[in-house]
Backbone as CSV, one residue per row, in Angstrom:
resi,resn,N_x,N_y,N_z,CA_x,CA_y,CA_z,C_x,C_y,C_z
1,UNK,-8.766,165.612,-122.512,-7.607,166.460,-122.680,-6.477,165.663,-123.325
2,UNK,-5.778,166.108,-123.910,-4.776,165.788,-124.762,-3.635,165.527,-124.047
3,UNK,-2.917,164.444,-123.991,-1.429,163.751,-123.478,-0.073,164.372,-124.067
4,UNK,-0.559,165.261,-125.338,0.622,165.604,-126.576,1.538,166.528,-125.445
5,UNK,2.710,167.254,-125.018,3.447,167.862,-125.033,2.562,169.659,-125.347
6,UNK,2.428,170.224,-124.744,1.916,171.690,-125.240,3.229,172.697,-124.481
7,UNK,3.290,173.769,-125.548,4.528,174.469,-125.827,3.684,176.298,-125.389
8,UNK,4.534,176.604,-124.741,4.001,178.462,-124.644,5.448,178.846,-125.425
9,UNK,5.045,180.078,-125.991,6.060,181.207,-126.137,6.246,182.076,-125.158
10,UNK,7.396,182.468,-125.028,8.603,183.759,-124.379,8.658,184.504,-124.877
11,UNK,8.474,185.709,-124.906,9.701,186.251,-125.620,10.309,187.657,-124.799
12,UNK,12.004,187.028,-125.117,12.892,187.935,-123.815,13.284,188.805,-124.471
13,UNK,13.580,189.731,-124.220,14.670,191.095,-124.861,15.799,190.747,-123.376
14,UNK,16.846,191.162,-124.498,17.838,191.386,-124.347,18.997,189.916,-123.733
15,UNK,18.488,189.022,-123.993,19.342,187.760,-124.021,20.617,187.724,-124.372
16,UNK,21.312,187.972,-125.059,22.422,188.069,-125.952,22.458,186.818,-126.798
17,UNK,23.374,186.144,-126.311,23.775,185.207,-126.974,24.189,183.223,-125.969
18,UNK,23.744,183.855,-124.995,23.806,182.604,-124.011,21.911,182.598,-123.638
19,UNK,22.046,180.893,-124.463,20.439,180.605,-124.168,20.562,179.855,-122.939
20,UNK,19.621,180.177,-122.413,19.284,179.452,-121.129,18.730,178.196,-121.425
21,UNK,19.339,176.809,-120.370,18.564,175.680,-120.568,17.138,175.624,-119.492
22,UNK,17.210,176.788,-118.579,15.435,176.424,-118.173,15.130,178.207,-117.994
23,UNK,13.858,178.142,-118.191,13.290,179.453,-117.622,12.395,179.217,-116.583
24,UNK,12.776,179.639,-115.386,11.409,179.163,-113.880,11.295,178.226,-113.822
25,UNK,12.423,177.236,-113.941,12.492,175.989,-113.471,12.056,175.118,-114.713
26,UNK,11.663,174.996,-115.599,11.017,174.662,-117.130,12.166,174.569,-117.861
27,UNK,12.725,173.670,-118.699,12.920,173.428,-119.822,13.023,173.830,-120.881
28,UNK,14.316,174.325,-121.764,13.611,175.624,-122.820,13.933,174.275,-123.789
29,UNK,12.840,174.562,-124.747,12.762,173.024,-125.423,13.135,173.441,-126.881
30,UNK,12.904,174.857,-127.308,13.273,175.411,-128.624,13.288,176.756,-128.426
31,UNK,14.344,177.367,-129.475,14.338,179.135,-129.141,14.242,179.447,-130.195
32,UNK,14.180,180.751,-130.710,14.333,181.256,-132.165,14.606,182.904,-132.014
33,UNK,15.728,183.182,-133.270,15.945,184.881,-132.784,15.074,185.678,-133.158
34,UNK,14.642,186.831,-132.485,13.605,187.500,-132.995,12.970,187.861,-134.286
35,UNK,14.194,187.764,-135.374,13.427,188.052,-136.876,12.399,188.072,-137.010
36,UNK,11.400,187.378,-136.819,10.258,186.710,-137.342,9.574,187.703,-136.477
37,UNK,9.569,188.287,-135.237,8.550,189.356,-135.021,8.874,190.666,-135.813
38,UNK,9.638,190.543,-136.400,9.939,191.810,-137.099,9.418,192.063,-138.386
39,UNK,9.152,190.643,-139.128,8.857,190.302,-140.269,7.327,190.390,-139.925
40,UNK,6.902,189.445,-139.216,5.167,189.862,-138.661,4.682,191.376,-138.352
41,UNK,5.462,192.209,-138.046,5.251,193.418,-137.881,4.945,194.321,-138.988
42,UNK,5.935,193.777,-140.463,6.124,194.594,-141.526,4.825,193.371,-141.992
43,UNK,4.467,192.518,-142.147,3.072,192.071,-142.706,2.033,192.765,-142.405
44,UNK,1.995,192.947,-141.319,0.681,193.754,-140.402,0.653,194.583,-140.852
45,UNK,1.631,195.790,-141.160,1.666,197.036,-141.891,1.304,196.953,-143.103
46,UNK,1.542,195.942,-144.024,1.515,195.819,-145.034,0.032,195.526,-145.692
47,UNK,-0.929,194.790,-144.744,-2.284,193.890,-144.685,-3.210,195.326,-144.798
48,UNK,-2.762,196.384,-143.465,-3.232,197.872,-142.827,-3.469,198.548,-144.130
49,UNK,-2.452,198.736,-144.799,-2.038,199.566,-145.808,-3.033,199.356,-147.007
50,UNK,-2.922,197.938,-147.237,-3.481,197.736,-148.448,-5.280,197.396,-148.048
51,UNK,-5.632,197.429,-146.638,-7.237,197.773,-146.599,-7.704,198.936,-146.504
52,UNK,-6.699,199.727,-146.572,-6.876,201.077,-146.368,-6.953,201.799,-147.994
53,UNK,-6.172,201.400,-148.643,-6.245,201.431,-150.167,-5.245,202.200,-150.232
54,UNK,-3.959,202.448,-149.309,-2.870,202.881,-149.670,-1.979,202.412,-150.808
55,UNK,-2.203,201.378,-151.609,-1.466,201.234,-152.816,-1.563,201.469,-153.915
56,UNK,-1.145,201.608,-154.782,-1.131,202.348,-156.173,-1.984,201.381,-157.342
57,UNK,-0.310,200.113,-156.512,-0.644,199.347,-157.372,-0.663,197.965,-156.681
58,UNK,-1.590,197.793,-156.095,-1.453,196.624,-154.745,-0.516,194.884,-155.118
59,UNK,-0.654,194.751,-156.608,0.282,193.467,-156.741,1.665,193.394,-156.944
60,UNK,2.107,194.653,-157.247,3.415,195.154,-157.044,3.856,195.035,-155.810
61,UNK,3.015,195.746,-154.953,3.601,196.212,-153.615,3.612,194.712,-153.180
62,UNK,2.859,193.531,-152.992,2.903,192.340,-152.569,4.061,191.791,-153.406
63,UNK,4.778,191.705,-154.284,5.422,191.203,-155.034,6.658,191.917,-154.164
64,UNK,6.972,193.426,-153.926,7.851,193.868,-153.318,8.023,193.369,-152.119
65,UNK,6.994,193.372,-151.059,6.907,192.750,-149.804,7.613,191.374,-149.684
66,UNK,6.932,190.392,-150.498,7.777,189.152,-150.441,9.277,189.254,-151.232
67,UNK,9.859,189.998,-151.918,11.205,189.829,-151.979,11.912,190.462,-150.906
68,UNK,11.528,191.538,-150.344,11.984,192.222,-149.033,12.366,190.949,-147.595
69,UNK,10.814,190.079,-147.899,11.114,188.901,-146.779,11.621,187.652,-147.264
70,UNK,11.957,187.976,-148.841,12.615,186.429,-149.462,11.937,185.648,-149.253
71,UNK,10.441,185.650,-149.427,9.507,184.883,-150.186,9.336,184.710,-151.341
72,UNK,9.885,185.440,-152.354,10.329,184.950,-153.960,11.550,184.873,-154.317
């Protein structure tokens, strides 16, 4: 077994804006604001869509997708 440090994710609704320094007695060692499940959400839709053959024009729509998430 490995000595490295191993990390779980949280994730709280409704925190505001005061991070907690422990959760259940633990250490919060890094946080991040939700964006990024939001952005994973619109990928997933996006992955759905285009195996489904909902696009017209499927390199467009990927080209749209990443400026939407400011990946280009």
């Amino acid at each position: 077994m490995s000595t490295e440090n191993q990390y779980d994710t949280l994730v709280v609704e409704g925190m505001g804006e005061t991070i907690p320094q422990a959760v259940g007695g633990l250490r919060v060692a890094a946080w991040h604001r939700g964006h990024a499940l939001d952005a994973k959400c619109e990928l997933e839709d996006f992955i759905r869509k285009l195996s489904y053959g909902d696009f017209e024009d499927p390199e467009q729509a990927a080209v749209d997708l990443m400026e939407r998430m400011n990946w280009a």
